[in-house]
Every structure is written in structure tokens, then in C-alpha cells.
C-alpha positions as a printed Julia matrix, in Angstrom:
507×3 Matrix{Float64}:
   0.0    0.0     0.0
   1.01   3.27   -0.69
   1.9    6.29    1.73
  -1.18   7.99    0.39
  -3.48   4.97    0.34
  -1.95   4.61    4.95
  -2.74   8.22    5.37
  -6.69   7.64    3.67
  -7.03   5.03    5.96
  -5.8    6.46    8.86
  -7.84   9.8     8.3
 -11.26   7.93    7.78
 -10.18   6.19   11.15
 -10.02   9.25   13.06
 -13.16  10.27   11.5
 -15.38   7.69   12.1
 -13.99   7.0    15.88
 -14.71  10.35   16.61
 -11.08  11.51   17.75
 -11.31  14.14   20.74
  -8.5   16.23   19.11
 -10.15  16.37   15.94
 -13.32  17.13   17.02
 -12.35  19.92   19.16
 -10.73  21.45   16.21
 -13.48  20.96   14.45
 -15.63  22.81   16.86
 -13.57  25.39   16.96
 -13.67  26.02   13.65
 -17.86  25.95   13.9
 -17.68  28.16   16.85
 -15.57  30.78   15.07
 -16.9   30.8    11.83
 -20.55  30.64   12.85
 -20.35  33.89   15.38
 -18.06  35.8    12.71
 -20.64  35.06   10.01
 -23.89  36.38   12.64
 -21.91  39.47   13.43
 -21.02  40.2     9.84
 -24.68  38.98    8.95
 -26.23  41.32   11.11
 -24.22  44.92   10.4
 -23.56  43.87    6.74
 -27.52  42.67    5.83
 -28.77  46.0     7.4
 -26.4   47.99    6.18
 -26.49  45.96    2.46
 -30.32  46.39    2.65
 -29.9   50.58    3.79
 -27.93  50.62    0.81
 -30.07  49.24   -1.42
 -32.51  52.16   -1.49
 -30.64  55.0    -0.42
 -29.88  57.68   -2.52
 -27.18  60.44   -1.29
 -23.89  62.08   -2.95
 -21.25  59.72   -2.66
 -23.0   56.8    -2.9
 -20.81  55.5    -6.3
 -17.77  55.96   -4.26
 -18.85  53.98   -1.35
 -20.2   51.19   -3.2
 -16.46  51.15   -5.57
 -15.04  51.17   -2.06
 -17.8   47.64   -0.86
 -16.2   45.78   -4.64
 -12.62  46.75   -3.69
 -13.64  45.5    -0.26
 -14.23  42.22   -1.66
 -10.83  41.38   -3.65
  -8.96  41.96   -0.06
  -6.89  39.01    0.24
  -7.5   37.42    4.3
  -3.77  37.66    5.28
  -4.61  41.89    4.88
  -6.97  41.31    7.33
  -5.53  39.02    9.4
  -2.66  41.88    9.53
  -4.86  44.67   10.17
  -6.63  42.58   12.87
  -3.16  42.16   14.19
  -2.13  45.81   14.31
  -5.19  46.82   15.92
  -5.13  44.27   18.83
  -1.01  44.41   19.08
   0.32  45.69   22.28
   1.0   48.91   20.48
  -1.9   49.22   18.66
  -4.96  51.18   18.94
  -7.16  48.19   20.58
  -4.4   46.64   22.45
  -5.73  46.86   25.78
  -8.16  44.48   25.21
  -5.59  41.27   25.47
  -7.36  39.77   22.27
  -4.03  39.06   20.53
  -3.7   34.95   19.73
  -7.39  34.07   21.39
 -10.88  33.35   20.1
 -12.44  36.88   20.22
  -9.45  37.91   17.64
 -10.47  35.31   15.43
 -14.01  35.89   15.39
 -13.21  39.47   14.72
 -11.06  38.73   11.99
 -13.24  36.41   10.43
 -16.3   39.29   10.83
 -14.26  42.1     8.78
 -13.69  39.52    6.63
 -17.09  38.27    5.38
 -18.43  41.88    6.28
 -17.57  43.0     2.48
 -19.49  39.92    1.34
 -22.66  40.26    3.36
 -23.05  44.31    2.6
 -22.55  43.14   -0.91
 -24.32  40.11   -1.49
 -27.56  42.01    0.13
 -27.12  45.24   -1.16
 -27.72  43.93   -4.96
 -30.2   41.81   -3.75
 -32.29  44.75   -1.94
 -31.63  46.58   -4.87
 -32.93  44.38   -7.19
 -36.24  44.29   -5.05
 -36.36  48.21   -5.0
 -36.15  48.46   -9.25
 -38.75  46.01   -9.59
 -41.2   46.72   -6.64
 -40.16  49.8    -4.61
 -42.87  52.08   -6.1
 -45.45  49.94   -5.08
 -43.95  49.77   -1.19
 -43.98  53.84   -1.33
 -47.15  54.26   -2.64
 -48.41  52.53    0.15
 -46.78  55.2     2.51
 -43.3   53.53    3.34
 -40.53  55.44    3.85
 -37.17  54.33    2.58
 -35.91  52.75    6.09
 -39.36  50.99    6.0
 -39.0   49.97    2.8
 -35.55  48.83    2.77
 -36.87  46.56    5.84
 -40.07  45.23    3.76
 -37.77  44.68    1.01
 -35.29  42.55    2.66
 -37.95  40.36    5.05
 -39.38  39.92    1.38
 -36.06  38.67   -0.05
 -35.61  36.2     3.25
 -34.84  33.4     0.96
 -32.61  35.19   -1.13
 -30.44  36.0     2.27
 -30.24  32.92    3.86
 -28.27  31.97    0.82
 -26.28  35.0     1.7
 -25.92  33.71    5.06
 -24.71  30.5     3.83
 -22.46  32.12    1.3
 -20.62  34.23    3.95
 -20.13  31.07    6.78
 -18.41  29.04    3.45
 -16.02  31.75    3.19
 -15.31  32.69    6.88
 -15.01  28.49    7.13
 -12.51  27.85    4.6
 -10.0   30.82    5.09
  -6.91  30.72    6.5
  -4.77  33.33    6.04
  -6.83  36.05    8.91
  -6.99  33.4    11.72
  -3.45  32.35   11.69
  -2.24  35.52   11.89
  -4.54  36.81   14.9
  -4.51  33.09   16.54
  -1.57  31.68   16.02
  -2.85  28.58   15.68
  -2.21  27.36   19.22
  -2.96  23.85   19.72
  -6.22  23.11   21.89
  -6.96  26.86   22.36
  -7.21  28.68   18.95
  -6.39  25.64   16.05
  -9.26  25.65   13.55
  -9.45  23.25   10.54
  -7.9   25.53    7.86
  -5.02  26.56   10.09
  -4.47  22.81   11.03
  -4.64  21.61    7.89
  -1.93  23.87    6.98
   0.33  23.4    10.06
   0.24  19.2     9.83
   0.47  18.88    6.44
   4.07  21.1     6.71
   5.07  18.86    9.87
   3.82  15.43    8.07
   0.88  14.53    9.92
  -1.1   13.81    6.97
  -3.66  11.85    8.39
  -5.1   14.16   10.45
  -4.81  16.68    7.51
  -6.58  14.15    5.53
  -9.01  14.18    8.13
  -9.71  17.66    9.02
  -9.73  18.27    5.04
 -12.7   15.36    4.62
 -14.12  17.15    7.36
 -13.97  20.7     5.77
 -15.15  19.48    2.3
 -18.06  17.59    3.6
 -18.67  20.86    5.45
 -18.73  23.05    2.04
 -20.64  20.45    0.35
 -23.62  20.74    3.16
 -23.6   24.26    2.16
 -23.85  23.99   -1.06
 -26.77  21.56   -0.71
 -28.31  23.76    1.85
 -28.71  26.81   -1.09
 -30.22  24.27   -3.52
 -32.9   23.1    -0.95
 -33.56  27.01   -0.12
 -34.16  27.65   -3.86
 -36.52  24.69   -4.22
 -37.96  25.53   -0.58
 -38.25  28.93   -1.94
 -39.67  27.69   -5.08
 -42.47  25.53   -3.34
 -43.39  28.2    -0.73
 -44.74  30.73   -3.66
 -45.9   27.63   -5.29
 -47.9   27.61   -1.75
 -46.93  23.55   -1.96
 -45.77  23.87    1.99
 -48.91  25.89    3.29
 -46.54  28.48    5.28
 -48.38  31.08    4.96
 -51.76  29.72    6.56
 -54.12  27.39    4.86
 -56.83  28.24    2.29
 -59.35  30.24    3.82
 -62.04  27.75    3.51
 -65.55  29.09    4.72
 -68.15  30.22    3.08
 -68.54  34.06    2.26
 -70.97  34.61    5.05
 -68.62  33.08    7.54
 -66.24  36.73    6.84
 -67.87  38.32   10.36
 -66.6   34.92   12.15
 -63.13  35.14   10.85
 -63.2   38.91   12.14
 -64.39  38.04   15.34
 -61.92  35.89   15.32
 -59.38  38.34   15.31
 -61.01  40.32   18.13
 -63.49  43.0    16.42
 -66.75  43.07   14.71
 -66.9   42.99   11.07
 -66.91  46.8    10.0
 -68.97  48.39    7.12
 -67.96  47.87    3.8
 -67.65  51.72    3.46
 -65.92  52.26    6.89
 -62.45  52.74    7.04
 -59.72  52.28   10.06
 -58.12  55.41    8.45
 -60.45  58.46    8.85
 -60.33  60.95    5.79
 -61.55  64.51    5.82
 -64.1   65.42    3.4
 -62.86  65.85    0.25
 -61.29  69.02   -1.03
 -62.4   71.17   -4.54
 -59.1   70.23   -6.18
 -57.21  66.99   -5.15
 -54.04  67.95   -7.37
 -52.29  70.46   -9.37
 -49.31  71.34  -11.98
 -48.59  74.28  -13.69
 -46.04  73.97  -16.58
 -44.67  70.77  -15.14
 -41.86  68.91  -17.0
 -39.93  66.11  -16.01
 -36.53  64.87  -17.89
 -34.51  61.73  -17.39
 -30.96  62.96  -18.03
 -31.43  64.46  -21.28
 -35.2   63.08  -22.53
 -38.11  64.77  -21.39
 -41.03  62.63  -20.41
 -43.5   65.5   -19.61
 -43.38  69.03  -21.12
 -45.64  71.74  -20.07
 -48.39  69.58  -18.15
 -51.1   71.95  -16.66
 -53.28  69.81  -15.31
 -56.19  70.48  -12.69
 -58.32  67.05  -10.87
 -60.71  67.37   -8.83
 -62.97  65.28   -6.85
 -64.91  63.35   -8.38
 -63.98  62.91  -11.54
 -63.02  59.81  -13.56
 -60.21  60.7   -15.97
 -58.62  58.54  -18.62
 -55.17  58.93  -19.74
 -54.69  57.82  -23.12
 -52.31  57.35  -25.58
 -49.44  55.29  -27.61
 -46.93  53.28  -25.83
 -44.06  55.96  -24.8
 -46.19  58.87  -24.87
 -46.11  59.53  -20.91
 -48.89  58.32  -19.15
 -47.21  56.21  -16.24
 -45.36  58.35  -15.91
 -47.68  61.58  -15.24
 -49.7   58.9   -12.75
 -46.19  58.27  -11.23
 -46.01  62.25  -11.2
 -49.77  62.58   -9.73
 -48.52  59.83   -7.13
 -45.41  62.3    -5.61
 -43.6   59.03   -6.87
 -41.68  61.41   -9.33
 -40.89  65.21   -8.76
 -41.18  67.84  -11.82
 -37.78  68.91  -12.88
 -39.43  72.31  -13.49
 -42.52  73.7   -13.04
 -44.85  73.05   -9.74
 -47.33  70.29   -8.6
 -49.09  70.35   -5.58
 -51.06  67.66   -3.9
 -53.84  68.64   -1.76
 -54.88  65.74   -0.52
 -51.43  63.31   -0.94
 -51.98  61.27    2.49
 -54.91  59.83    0.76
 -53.63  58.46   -2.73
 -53.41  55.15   -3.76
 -52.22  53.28   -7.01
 -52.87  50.61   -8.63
 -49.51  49.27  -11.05
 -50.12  47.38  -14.17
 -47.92  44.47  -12.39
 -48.85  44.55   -9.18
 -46.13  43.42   -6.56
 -47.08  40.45   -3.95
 -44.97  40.01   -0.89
 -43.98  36.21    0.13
 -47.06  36.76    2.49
 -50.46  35.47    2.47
 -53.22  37.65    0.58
 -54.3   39.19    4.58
 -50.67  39.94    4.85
 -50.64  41.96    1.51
 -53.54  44.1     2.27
 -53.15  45.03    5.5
 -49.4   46.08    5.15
 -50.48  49.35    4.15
 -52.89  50.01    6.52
 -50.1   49.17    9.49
 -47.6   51.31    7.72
 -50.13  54.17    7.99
 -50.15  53.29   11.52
 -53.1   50.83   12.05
 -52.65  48.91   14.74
 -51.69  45.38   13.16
 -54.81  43.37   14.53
 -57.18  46.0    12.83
 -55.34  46.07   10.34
 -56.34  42.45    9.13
 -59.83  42.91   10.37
 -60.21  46.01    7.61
 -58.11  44.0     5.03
 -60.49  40.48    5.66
 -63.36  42.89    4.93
 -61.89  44.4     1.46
 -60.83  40.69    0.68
 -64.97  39.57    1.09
 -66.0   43.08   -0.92
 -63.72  41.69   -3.7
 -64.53  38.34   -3.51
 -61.13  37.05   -2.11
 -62.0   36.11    1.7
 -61.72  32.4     0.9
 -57.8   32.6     0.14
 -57.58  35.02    2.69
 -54.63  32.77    4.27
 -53.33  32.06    1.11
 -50.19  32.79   -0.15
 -50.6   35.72   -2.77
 -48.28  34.52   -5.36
 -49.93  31.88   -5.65
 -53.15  33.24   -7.27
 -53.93  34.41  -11.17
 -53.37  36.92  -12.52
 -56.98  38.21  -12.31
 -56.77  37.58   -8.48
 -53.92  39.17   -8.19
 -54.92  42.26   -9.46
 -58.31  42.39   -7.26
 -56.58  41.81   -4.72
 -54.34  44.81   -5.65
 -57.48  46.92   -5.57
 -57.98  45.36   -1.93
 -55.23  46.4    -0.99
 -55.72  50.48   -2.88
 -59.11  49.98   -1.57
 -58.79  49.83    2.13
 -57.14  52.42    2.5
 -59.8   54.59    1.26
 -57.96  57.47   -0.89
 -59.12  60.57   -2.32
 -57.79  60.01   -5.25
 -56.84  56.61   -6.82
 -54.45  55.86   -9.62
 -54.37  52.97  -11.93
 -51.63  52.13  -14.82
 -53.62  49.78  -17.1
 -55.4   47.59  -14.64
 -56.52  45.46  -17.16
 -53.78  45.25  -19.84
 -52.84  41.42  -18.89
 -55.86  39.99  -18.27
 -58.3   37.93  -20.38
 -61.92  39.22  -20.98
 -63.37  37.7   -18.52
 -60.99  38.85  -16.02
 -61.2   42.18  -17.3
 -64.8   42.58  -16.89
 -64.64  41.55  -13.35
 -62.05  44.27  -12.48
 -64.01  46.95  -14.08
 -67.23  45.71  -12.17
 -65.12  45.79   -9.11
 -64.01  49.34   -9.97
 -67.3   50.13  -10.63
 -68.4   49.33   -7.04
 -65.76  50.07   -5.03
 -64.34  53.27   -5.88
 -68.0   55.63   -5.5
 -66.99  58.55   -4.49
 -63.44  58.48   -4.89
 -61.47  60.35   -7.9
 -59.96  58.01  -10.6
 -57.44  58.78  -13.07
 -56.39  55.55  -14.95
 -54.04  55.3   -18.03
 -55.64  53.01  -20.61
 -55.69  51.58  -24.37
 -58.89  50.17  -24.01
 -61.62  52.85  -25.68
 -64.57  50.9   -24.66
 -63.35  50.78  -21.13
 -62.79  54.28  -21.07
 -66.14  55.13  -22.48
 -67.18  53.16  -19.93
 -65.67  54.46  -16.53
 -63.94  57.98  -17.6
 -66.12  61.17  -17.55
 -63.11  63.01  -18.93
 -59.94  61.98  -21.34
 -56.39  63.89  -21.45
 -54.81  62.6   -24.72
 -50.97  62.53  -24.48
 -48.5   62.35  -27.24
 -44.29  61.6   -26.3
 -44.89  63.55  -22.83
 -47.48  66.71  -24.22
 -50.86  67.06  -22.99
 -52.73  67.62  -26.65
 -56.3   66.89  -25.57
 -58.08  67.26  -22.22
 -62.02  66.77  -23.05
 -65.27  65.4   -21.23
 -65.85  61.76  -22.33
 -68.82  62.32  -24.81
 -66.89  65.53  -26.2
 -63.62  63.48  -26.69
 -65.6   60.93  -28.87
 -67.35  63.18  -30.78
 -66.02  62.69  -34.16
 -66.3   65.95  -35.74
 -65.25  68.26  -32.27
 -62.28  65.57  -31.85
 -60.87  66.09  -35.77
 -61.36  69.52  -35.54
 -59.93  70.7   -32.21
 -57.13  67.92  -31.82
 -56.49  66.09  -34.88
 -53.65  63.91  -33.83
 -56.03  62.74  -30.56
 -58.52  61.94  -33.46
 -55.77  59.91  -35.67
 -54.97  58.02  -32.35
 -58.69  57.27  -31.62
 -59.75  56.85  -35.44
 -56.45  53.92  -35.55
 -57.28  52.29  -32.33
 -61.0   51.65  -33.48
 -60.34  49.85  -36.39
């Protein structure tokens, strides 16, 4: 038998008898790695998720500085770990120098970089798709950048596991600030190292099975997240509460249940005043990314009321003068002014569903706007039975159609009863049939409140819009009453290119 083939053996011996010396370095190396990675976890996920939605001067440099960050080889660490807790050094009073703490420390700065990183682009991933949909509902961006990240969960545990693989299998920090002192700070990598140079391969053998098994675990762990992950908004695993079940007259139980009577279907837990003249303003407003303008010169005047359709080609500005309506954007000259902004809501063409059950997602808004969280779900159980949602109530929202998805979207605009409420294309993905049930919803729910909706349905707008703004690439060209607007011979002669648009869309 070879030297190798004596060394294999040996190592699988120490393994399976469970040698005390191995094990303890073993633990060690658990011990370490797994406090280094929650410390790093902790200041590097909030600080990763912060990032992810702040916006301030100097935020390039900072995140050039988090990238460099990541290239820094361990034994840099290790060394600046080592100056800092030296006798002469800054933190030398502390007696860390060659013990436990200084390895955990030096393992934390380590996988710090990684953790702000990993969670920064994943927060900020979250924030381009869905972080207009968090504000609208009144979030501010520490709130948000909390929503965001609870809502990414799965998507950071695999950071977490990421970040104890790399504070496990380094080397270079740890021997430097523990000196790899046998029974007291020895860890796997460091031992590894040290027998292999005297000749004690089969404990290097070991420890290295050890260590690889270790990384493989890992690596198994983030494929059952991602399938866990997978099943969970496939609502497979139930997590999120099973299918409410009863029948719609059971609703007042289920709010009873949560320790109030049902309230009226026109009550709401946030009181508005009465509604003022004129809901929102802009005078002159244009707004340019970089060098495009998307508005230019948008006077516009709603008030409440009134149903108004924006209309238009694709490009032509109409999400983006909702988005403008919302506060979401601010002109880049001119003025808007919202007279009534603590009570807006929007609707998005795609609307956004946390990894929460369908109560969750409609009563998030409410809490943000400071409902108590209790009734909060009593008010969003009610708007889930007015749109015909209370039986999934528990369910988890990704889980439903597309149809469902967007009532329960208006649920969740709904309850919080605005003054004015915006919609971009409610409809635009949805079959007929689903289509007609969202504008029957609209139809019942929203009496009383102000709509403007952007749409390139003409028959819906006939049917729900007492007045039409025509837009064309970001210029208001037509602002009519409904029957006015489609009014062949007024349209053609007042605002031909509004009748071009209509005259091509009919056909």
C-alpha cells in the first residue's frame, strides 16, 4: 500500500472514531466561523439592505469602495486585525491578541464586504422592480428597505450561507490573529496547513474530509432554499396559513376571530376629511430623465370626483404623469401640488405580492399608515370579502392568477380609502373575462373616490372615464369630457392627432 493509500485510511479512522482532538478542532472552527458570520450577517444585511434604497452624494464611491472591499486578500486582514489588537496598537488593551475573540473578529471584517454586498444587490434588485409599489403605500425608505429585505428572506439565507463558506474555509486572517495554538485557537484551515508542513497527513486528511463535507452541506443547503423557496410561492408547503375555507358569510366569524366586529364595507380604520375642490395640481410641469423629457408643459387640474382617462401610444407619458400625480416622481421644473397626498393610492399594471399570504398583503399598508396590526387584518379580511377574495384570505398571494392578483391589488388600494386613486392599465394582462370583473369591481368600489387611470382600451374608457387627457411623447394635446372626446367631428377639428390616435385604435 502506498503512503497515500496509509494516510486515507488512517484519516477515515479518526473520522469515524470520533477523535477528541479532531473534534475539538473541528468545533472550533464551527464556533468561530458561525459567530463571525452572525456578526457580519447582522451589520452587513442591514447595512447591504440601507444601501439598497438609499440615494445620497457619494453613494458610487462607497459602493467602488464595498467591490474593492471584496478582492482583499484574508492575510490583509488578518494583519490589520493584528495591528489593531497588538500591544501597540490602537485596541491593544483588550488582550485579544492569539485568542478566540481575535479570530471571530477577523473572520467578521472579513465576510463583512461579502454580506453588505451580497444584500445590497439583492435589496436593490427588489427596490427596481417593486419599490414604487412599497412607497405608494406610505413607506418610507428605512421601512421599505426593511419590507424589502424580510421579502427577499430566501434570497439572504443563501447569503448567510455564502458568507459562513467563506469565513469556514479561510486561513490566512486566523493564523495571523490566533496563532494557531494547539487546543486553544487551532481551527481546521489553520491545522490543515500546520500538519500537512510537519507530516501529519492523516489528520490533515481528516480535518480536510471534514472541511469538504462541510462546504458540500452548504452547497446543498442553497439548492434546498431555492426549491424551498420555489415551493413556498408555489404555496406547496402551506406556510403562509391554509386556504381560507368558509363560506362568504362566515367573513364576520373570521373577524371576530381576530377580536373585532366585522366593520362596514364603506368604513375605514383610516379616517379621511371630506374631500377638497381640487385633489391635485401642476402648472407647466416637465420632467426629464438625463437628457429626454417625459412631460413638457403639463397643466393639469383634478378634482374630486372625476373619472379621468389617460390615453395614448406606448411611450407617450402616461405612467409616468400617474407616477407624477402619485409624488412618486418630482417635476424637474414647473410646480405640482397635492392637496390631498396622504390619501392616494395606485394601482400598477404588475402589481407586486410580498412572500405573504393575501391578509398579509392588504393590510401592510394600513399598518404602515399606523393601524394597529390586529385591525389592520380585520379592515383587510373585509376588502378581501367586498372583492370576492375572503376564501384565500390565508393564502399565499403569489400563488393566485393573474386576475386575483390584481383584485386583490385593488384590496389592498381599496382599504385604504384614498381621495384620489391611480391605476396604470389595470386590465392590460388579463383575459376578458378577467377584465370585466375588475371593471365591475371598480365600478363598485371606488363611488366617491377620484380616478385617473391610463388606458388603451376605448370601450373601457367610455365606460368608466367622464373626462380623457390625450398625451403624445410627454405633451398634454387633448383634455375633453368623455362624450366631447368621442365626438367625431369636435375631436378632428380641435385635436387632430387625438382623433388619428382614436380613429387607428377603433379599427
Amino acid at each position: 500500500m502506498t503512503s497515500f493509500s496509509d494516510s486515507a485510511i488512517t484519516a477515515f479512522t479518526l473520522v469515524l472514531s470520533l477523535d477528541a482532538s479532531l473534534l475539538a478542532i473541528v468545533g472550533r472552527s464551527l464556533a468561530v466561523s458561525a459567530l463571525a458570520c452572525a456578526l457580519a450577517c447582522v451589520v452587513g444585511i442591514t447595512l447591504g439592505a440601507w444601501l439598497g434604497v438609499a440615494q445620497f452624494r457619494g453613494r458610487a464611491a462607497v459602493l467602488a469602495l464595498l467591490n474593492t472591499l471584496l478582492a482583499v486578500p484574508s492575510v490583509v486582514v488578518g494583519l490589520l486585525v493584528y495591528l489593531l489588537l497588538s500591544r501597540s496598537g490602537p485596541l491593544g488593551f483588550l488582550g485579544w491578541l492569539f485568542s478566540f475573540k481575535a479570530m471571530v473578529l477577523a473572520q467578521a471584517l472579513l465576510v463583512l464586504p461579502v454580506a453588505t454586498a451580497l444584500a445590497r444587490q439583492c435589496v436593490e434588485d427588489a427596490q427596481l422592480r417593486h419599490g414604487e409599489q412599497i412607497s405608494s403605500l406610505g413607506a418610507g425608505r428605512a421601512l421599505k428597505s426593511l419590507i424589502l429585505a424580510w421579502d427577499e428572506r430566501f434570497a439572504l439565507l443563501t447569503v448567510l450561507l455564502a458568507c459562513f463558506g467563506r469565513a469556514i474555509s479561510e486561513v490566512g486572517a486566523v493564523m495571523i490573529v490566533g496563532g494557531n495554538i494547539e487546543g486553544f485557537t487551532r481551527v481546521m484551515t489553520t491545522a490543515i496547513a500546520l500538519e500537512t508542513s510537519k507530516g501529519d497527513l492523516p489528520l490533515a486528511l481528516a480535518l480536510g474530509l471534514i472541511l469538504l463535507t462541510v462546504v458540500l452541506l452548504l452547497n446543498g443547503a442553497v439548492g434546498l432554499l431555492k426549491r424551498w423557496r420555489e415551493r413556498v410561492e408555489r404555496g406547496e408547503l402551506g406556510l403562509t396559513g391554509l386556504t381560507y375555507a368558509s363560506a362568504p358569510g362566515d367573513v364576520h366569524q373570521e373577524l371576530q376571530k381576530f377580536g373585532a366586529a366585522a366593520m362596514p364595507a364603506d368604513k375605514a380604520l383610516i379616517q379621511r376629511p371630506a374631500h377638497p375642490r381640487e385633489l391635485f395640481s401642476c402648472q407647466s410641469a416637465d420632467l426629464h430623465f438625463g437628457p429626454r423629457a417625459a412631460l413638457s408643459h403639463i397643466s393639469l387640474t383634478l378634482h374630486a370626483g372625476e373619472r379621468v382617462a389617460l390615453i395614448g401610444s406606448n411611450g407617450s407619458g402616461k405612467s409616468t404623469l400617474l407616477r407624477l400625480i402619485h409624488g412618486l416622481l418630482a417635476p424637474t421644473g414647473g410646480a405640482a401640488h397635492r392637496s390631498d397626498a396622504a390619501h392616494q393610492a395606485m394601482l400598477f399594471q404588475r402589481p407586486y405580492m410580498l412572500r405573504a399570504s393575501c391578509l398579509h398583503n392588504v393590510a401592510l399598508g394600513l399598518w404602515i399608515r399606523g393601524a394597529p396590526w390586529q385591525a389592520a387584518k380585520v379592515q383587510a379580511l373585509a376588502a378581501l370579502h367586498r372583492v370576492g377574495l375572503e376564501r384565500a384570505a390565508h393564502q399565499n398571494a403569489k400563488t393566485l392568477s393573474g386576475g386575483q392578483q390584481q383584485r386583490l391589488a385593488l384590496a389592498r388600494a381599496w382599504v385604504l380609502q384614498p381621495a384620489l386613486l391611480l391605476l396604470d392599465e389595470p386590465t392590460a394582462s388579463l383575459d376578458p373575462h378577467a377584465k370585466r370583473e375588475v371593471e365591475a369591481l371598480l365600478a363598485s368600489l371606488t363611488g366617491g373616490m377620484t380616478l385617473v387611470f391610463a388606458s388603451h382600451n376605448l370601450g373601457q374608457v367610455k365606460r368608466l372615464a367622464t373626462r380623457v387627457i390625450y398625451l403624445e411623447q410627454g405633451r398634454m394635446l387633448a383634455d375633453l369630457p368623455t362624450a366631447d372626446f368621442f365626438e367625431g367631428a369636435l375631436l378632428r377639428e380641435k385635436h387632430p392627432e387625438a382623433h388619428l390616435f382614436v380613429k387607428g385604435e377603433m379599427t
